[in-house]
Chimera marker file (.cmm) of the C-alpha trace (Angstrom):
<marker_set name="trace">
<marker id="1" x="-41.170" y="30.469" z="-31.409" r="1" g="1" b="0" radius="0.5"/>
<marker id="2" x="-43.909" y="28.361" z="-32.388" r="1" g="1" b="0" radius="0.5"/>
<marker id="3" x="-44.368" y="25.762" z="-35.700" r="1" g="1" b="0" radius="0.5"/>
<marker id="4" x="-47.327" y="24.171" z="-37.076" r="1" g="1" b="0" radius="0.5"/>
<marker id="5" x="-47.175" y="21.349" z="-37.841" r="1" g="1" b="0" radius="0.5"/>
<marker id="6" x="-50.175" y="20.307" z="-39.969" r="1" g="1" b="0" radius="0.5"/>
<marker id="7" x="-49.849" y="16.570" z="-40.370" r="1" g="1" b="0" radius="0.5"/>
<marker id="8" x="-50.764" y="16.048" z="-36.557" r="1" g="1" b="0" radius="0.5"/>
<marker id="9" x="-52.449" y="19.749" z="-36.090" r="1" g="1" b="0" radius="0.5"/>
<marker id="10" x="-49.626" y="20.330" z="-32.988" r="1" g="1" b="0" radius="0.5"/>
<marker id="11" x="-47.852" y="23.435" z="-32.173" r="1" g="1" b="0" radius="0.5"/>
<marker id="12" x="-44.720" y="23.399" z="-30.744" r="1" g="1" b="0" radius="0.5"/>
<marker id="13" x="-43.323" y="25.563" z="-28.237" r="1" g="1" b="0" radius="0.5"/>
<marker id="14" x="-39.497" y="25.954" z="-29.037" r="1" g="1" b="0" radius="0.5"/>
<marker id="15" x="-37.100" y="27.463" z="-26.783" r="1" g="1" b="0" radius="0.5"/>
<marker id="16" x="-35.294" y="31.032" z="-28.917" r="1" g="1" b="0" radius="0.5"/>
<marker id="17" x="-32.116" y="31.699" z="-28.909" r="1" g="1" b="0" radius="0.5"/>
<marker id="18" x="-30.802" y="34.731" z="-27.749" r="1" g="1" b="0" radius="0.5"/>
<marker id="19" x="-29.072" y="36.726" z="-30.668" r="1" g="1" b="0" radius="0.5"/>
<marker id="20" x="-26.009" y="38.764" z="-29.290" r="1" g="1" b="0" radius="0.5"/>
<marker id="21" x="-24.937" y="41.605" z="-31.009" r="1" g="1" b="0" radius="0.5"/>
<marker id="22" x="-21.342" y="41.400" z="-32.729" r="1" g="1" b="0" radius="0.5"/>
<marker id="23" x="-19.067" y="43.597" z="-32.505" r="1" g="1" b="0" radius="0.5"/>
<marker id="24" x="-17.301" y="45.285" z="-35.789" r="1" g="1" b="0" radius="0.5"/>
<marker id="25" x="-14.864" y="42.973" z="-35.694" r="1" g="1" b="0" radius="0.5"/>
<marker id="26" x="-14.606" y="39.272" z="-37.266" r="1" g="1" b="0" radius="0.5"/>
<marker id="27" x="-14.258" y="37.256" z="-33.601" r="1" g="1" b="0" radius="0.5"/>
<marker id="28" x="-12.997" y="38.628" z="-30.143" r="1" g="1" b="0" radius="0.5"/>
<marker id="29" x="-9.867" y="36.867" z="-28.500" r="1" g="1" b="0" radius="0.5"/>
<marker id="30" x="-12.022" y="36.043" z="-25.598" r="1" g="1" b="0" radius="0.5"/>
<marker id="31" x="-15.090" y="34.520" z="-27.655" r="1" g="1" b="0" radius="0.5"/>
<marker id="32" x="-12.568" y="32.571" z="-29.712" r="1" g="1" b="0" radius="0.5"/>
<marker id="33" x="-10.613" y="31.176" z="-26.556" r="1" g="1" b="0" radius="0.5"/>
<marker id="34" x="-13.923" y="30.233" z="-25.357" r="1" g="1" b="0" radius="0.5"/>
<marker id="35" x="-15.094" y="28.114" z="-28.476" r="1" g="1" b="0" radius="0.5"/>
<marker id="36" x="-11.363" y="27.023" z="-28.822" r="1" g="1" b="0" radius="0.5"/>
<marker id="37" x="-12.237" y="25.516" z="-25.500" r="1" g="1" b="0" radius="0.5"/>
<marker id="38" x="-15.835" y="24.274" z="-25.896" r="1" g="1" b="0" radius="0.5"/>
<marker id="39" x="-14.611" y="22.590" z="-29.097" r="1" g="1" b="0" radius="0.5"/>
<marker id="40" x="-11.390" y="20.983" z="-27.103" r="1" g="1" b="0" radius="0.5"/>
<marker id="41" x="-13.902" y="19.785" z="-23.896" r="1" g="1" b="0" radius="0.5"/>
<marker id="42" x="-16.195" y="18.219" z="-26.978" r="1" g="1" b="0" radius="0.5"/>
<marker id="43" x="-13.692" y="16.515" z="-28.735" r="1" g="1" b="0" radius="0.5"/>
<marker id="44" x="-12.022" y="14.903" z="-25.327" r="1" g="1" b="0" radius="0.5"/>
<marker id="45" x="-15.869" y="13.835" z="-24.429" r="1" g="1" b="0" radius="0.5"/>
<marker id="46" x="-16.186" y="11.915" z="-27.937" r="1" g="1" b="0" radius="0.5"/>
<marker id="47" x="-13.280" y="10.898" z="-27.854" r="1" g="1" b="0" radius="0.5"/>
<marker id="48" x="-13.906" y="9.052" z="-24.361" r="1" g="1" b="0" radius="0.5"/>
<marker id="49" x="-17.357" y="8.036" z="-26.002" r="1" g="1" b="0" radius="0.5"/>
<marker id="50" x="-15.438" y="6.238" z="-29.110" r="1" g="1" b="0" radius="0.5"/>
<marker id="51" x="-13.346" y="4.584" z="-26.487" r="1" g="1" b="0" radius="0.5"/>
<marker id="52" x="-15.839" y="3.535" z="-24.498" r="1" g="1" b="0" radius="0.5"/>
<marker id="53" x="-17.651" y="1.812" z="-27.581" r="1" g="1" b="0" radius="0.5"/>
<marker id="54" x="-14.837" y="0.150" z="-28.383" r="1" g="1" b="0" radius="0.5"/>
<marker id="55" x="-14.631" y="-0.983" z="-24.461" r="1" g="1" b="0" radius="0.5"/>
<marker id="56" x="-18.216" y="-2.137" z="-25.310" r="1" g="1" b="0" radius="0.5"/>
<marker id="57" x="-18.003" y="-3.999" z="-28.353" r="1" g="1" b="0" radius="0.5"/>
<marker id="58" x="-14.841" y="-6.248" z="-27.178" r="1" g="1" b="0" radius="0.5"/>
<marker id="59" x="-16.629" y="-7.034" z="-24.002" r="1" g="1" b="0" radius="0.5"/>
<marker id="60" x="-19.429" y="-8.119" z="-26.667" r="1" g="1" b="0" radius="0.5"/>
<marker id="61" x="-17.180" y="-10.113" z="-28.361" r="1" g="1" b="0" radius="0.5"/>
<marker id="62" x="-15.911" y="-11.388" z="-25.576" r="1" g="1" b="0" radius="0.5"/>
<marker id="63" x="-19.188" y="-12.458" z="-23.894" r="1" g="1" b="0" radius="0.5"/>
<marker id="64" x="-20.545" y="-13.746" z="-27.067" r="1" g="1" b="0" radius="0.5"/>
<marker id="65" x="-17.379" y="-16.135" z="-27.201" r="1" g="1" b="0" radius="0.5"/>
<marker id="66" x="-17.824" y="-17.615" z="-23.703" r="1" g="1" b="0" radius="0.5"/>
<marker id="67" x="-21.559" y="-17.565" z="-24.693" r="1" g="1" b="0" radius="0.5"/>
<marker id="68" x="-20.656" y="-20.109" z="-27.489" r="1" g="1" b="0" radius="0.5"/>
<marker id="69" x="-17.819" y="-22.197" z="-25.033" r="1" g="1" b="0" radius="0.5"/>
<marker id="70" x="-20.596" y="-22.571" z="-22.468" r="1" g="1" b="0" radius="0.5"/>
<marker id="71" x="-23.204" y="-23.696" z="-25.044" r="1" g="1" b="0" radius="0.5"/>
<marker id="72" x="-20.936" y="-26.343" z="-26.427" r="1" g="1" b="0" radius="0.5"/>
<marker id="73" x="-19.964" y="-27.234" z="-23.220" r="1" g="1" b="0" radius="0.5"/>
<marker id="74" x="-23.810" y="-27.337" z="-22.654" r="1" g="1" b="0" radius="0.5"/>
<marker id="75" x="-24.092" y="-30.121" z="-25.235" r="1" g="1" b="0" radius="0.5"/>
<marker id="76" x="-21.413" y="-32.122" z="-24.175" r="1" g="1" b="0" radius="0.5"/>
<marker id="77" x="-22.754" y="-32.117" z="-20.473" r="1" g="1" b="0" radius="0.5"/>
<marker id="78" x="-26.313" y="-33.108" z="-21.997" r="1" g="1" b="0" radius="0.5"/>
<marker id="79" x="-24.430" y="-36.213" z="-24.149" r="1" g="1" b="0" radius="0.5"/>
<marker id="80" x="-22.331" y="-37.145" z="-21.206" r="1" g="1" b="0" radius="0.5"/>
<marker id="81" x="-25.651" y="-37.171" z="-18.805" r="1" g="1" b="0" radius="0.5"/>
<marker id="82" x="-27.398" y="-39.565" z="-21.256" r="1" g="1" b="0" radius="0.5"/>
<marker id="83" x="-24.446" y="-42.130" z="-21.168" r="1" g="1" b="0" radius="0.5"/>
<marker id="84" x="-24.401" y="-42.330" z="-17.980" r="1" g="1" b="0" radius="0.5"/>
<marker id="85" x="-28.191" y="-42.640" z="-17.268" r="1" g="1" b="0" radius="0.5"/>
<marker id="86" x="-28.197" y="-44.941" z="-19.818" r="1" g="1" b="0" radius="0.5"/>
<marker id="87" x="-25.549" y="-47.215" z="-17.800" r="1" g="1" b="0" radius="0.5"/>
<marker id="88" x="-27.185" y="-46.870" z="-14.480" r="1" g="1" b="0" radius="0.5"/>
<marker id="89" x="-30.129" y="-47.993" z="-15.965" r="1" g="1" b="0" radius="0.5"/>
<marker id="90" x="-28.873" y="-50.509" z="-17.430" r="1" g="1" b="0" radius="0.5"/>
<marker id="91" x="-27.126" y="-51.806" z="-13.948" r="1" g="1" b="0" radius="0.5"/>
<marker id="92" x="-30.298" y="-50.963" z="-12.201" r="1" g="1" b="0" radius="0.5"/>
<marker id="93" x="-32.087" y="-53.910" z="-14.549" r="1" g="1" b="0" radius="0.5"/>
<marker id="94" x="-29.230" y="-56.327" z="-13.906" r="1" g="1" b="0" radius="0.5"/>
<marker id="95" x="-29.593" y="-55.643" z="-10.296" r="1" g="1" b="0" radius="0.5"/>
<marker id="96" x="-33.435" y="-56.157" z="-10.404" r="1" g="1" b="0" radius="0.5"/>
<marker id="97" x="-32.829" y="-59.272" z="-12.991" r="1" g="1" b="0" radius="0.5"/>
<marker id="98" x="-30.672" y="-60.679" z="-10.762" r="1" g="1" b="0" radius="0.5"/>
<marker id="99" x="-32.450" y="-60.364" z="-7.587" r="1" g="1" b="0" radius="0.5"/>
<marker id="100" x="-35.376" y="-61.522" z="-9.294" r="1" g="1" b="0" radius="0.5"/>
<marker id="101" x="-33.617" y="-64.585" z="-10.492" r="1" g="1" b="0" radius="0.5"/>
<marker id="102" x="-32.654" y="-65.629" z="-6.515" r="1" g="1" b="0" radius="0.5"/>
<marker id="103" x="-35.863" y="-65.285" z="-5.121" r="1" g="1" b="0" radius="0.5"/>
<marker id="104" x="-37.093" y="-67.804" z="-8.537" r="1" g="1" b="0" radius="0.5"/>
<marker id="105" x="-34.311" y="-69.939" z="-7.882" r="1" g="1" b="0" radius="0.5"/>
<marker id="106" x="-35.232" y="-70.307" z="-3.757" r="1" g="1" b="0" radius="0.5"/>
<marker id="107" x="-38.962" y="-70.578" z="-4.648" r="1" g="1" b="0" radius="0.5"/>
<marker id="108" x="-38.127" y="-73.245" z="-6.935" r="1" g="1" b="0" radius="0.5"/>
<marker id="109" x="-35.592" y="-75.359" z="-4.361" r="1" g="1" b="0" radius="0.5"/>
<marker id="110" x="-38.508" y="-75.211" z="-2.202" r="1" g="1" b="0" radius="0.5"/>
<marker id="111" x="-41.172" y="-76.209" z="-4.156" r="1" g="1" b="0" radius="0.5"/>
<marker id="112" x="-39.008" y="-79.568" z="-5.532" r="1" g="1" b="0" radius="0.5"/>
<marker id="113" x="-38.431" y="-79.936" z="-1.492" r="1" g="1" b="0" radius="0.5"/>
<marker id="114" x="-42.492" y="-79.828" z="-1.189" r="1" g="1" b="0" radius="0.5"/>
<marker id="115" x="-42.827" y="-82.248" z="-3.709" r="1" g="1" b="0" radius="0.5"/>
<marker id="116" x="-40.621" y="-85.169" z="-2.495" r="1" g="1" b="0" radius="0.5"/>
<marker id="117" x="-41.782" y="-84.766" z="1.169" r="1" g="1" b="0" radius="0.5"/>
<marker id="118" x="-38.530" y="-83.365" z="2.532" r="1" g="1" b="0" radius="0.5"/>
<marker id="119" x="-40.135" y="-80.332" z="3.999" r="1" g="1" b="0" radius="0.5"/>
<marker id="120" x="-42.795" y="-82.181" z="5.089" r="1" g="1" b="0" radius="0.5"/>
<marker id="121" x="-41.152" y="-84.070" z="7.409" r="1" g="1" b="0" radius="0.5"/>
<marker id="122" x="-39.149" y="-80.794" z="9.173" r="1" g="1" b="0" radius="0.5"/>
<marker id="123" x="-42.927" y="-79.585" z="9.625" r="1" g="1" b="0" radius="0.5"/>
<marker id="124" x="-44.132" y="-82.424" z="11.277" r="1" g="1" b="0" radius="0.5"/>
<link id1="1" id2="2" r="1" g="1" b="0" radius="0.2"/>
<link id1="2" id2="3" r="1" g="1" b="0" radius="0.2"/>
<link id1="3" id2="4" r="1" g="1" b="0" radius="0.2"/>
<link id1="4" id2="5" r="1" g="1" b="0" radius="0.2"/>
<link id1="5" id2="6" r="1" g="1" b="0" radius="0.2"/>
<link id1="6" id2="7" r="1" g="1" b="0" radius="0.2"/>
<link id1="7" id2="8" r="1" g="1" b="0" radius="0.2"/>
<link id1="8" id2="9" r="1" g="1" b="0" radius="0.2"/>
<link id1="9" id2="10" r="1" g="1" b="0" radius="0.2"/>
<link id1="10" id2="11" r="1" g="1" b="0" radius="0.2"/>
<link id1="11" id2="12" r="1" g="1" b="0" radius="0.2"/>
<link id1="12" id2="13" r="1" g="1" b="0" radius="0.2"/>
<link id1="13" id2="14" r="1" g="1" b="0" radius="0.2"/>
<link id1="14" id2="15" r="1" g="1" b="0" radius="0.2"/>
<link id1="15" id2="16" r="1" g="1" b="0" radius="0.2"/>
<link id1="16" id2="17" r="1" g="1" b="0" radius="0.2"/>
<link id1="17" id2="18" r="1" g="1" b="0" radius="0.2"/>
<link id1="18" id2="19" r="1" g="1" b="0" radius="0.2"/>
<link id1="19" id2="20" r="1" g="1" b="0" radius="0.2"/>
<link id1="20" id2="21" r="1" g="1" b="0" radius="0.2"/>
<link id1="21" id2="22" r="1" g="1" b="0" radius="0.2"/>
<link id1="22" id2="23" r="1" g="1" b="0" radius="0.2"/>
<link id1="23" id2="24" r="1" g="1" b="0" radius="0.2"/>
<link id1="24" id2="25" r="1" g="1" b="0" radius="0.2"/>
<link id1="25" id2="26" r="1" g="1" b="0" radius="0.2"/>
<link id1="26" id2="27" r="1" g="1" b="0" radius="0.2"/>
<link id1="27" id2="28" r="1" g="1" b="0" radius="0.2"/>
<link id1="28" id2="29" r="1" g="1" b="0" radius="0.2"/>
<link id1="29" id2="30" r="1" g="1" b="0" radius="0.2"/>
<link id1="30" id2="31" r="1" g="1" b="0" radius="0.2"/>
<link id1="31" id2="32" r="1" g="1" b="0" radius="0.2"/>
<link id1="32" id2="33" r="1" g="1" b="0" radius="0.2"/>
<link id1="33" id2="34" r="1" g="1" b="0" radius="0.2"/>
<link id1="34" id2="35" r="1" g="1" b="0" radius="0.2"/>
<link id1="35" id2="36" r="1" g="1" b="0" radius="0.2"/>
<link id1="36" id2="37" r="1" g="1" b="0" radius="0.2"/>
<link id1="37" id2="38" r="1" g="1" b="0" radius="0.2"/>
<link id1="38" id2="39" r="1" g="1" b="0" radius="0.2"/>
<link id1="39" id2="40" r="1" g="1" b="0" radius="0.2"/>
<link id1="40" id2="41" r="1" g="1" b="0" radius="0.2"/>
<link id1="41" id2="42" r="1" g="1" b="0" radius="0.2"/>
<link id1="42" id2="43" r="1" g="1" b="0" radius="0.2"/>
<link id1="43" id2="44" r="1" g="1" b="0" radius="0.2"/>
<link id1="44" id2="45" r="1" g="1" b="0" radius="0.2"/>
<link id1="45" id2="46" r="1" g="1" b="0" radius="0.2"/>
<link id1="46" id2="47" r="1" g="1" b="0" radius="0.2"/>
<link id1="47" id2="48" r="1" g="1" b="0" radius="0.2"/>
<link id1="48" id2="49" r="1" g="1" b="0" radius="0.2"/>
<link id1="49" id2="50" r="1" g="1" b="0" radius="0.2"/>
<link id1="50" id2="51" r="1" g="1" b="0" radius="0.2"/>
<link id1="51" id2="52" r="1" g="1" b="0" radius="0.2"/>
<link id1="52" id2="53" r="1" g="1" b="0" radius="0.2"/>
<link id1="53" id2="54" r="1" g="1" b="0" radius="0.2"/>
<link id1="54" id2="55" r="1" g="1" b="0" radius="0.2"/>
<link id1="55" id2="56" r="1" g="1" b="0" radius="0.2"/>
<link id1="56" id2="57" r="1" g="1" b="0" radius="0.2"/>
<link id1="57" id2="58" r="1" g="1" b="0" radius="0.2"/>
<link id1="58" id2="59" r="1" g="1" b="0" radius="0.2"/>
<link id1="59" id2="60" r="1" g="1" b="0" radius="0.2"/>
<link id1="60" id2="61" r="1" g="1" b="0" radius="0.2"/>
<link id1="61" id2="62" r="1" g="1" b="0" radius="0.2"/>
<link id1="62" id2="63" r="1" g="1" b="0" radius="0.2"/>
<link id1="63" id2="64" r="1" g="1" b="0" radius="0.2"/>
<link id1="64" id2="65" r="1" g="1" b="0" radius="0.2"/>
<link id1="65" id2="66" r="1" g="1" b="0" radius="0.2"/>
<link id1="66" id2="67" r="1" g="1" b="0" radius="0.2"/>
<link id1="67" id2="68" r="1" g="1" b="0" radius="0.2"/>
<link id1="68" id2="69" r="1" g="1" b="0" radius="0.2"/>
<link id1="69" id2="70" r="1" g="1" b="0" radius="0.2"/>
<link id1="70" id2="71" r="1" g="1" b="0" radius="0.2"/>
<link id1="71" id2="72" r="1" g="1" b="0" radius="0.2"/>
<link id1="72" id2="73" r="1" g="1" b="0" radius="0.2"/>
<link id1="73" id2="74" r="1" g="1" b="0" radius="0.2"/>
<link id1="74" id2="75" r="1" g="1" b="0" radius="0.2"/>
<link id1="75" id2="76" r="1" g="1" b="0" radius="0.2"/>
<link id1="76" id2="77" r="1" g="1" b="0" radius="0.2"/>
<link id1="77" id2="78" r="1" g="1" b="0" radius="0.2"/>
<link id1="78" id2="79" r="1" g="1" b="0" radius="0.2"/>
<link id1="79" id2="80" r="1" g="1" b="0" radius="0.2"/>
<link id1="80" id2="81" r="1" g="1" b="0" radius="0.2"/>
<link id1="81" id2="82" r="1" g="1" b="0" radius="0.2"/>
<link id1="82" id2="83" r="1" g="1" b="0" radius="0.2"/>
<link id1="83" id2="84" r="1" g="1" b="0" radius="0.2"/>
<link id1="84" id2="85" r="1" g="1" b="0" radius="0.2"/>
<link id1="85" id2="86" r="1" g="1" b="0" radius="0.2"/>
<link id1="86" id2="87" r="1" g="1" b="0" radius="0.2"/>
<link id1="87" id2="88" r="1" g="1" b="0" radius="0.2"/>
<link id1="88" id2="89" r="1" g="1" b="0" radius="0.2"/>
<link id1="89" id2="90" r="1" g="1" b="0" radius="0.2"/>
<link id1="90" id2="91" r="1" g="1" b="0" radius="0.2"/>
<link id1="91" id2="92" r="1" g="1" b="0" radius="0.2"/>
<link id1="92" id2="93" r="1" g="1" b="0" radius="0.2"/>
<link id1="93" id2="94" r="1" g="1" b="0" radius="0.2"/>
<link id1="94" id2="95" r="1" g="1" b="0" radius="0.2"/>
<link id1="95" id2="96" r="1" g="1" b="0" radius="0.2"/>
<link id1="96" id2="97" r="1" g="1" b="0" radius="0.2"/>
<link id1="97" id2="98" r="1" g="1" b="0" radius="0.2"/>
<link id1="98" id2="99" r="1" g="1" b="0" radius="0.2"/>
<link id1="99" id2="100" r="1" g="1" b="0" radius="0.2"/>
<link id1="100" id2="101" r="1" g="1" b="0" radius="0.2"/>
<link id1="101" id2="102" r="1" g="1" b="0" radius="0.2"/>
<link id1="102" id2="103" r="1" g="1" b="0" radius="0.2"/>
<link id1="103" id2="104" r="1" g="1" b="0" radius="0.2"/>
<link id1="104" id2="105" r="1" g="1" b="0" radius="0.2"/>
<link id1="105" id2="106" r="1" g="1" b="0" radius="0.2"/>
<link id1="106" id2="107" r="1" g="1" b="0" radius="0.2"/>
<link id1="107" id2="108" r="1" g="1" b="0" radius="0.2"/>
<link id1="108" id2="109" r="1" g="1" b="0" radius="0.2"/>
<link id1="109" id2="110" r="1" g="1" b="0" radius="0.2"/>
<link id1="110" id2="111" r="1" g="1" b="0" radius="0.2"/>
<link id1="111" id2="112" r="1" g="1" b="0" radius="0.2"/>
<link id1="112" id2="113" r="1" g="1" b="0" radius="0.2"/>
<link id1="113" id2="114" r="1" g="1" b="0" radius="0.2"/>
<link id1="114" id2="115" r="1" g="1" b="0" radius="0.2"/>
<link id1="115" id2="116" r="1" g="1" b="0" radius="0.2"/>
<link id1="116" id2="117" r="1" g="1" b="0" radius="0.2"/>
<link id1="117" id2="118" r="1" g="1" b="0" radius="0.2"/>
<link id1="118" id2="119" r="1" g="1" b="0" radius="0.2"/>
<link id1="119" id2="120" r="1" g="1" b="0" radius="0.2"/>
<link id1="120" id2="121" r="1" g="1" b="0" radius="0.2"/>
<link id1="121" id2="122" r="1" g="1" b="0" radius="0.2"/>
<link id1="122" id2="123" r="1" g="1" b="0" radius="0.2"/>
<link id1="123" id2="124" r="1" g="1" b="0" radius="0.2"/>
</marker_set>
């Protein structure tokens, strides 16, 4: 069977269905069975479908919960990460201050030994 269509200027090549003659009368027992059982196989395989997009959506939910838990977790980590940077830095100047303020301290003992001549004499 072919359509135009005249929008796109395209012909399309659809499949026919095969038209079987019926007999005189309203259904046979046998073609009635049969769609009785088509229709049963179809509803079991939407039924499993509706099932398994309810399976889908809770798994949703429940991924976009744990999504939220590990972003706020996420935040807290980053927070707790600054504190602590924050305190090792703040050790790491102490550290630095105070080595800084030994060597200054033995510079200056020996420069007040320079000046009154003590070291001199160890030299000599």
């Amino acid at each position: 069977m072919q359509y135009q269509i005249n929008h796109f200027n395209m012909t399309l090549n659809l499949p026919t269905r095969e038209i079987r003659p019926r007999s005189h009368t309203i259904g046979n027992d046998s073609d009635v069975k049969h769609l009785q059982k088509q229709v049963a196989i179809t509803v079991d395989i939407m039924h499993k479908n509706i099932q398994l997009g309810l399976n889908r959506a809770e798994n949703l939910d429940d991924l976009e919960k744990r999504s939220c838990e590990m972003e706020q977790k996420t935040k807290h980590m980053a927070l707790i990460s600054r504190e602590v940077r924050r305190e090792y830095c703040w050790k790491n100047a102490k550290t630095r201050i105070i080595a800084i303020s030994v060597v200054m301290i033995i510079i200056g003992i020996i420069m007040i030994l320079m000046i009154f001549g003590i070291i001199n004499k160890f030299i000599d």
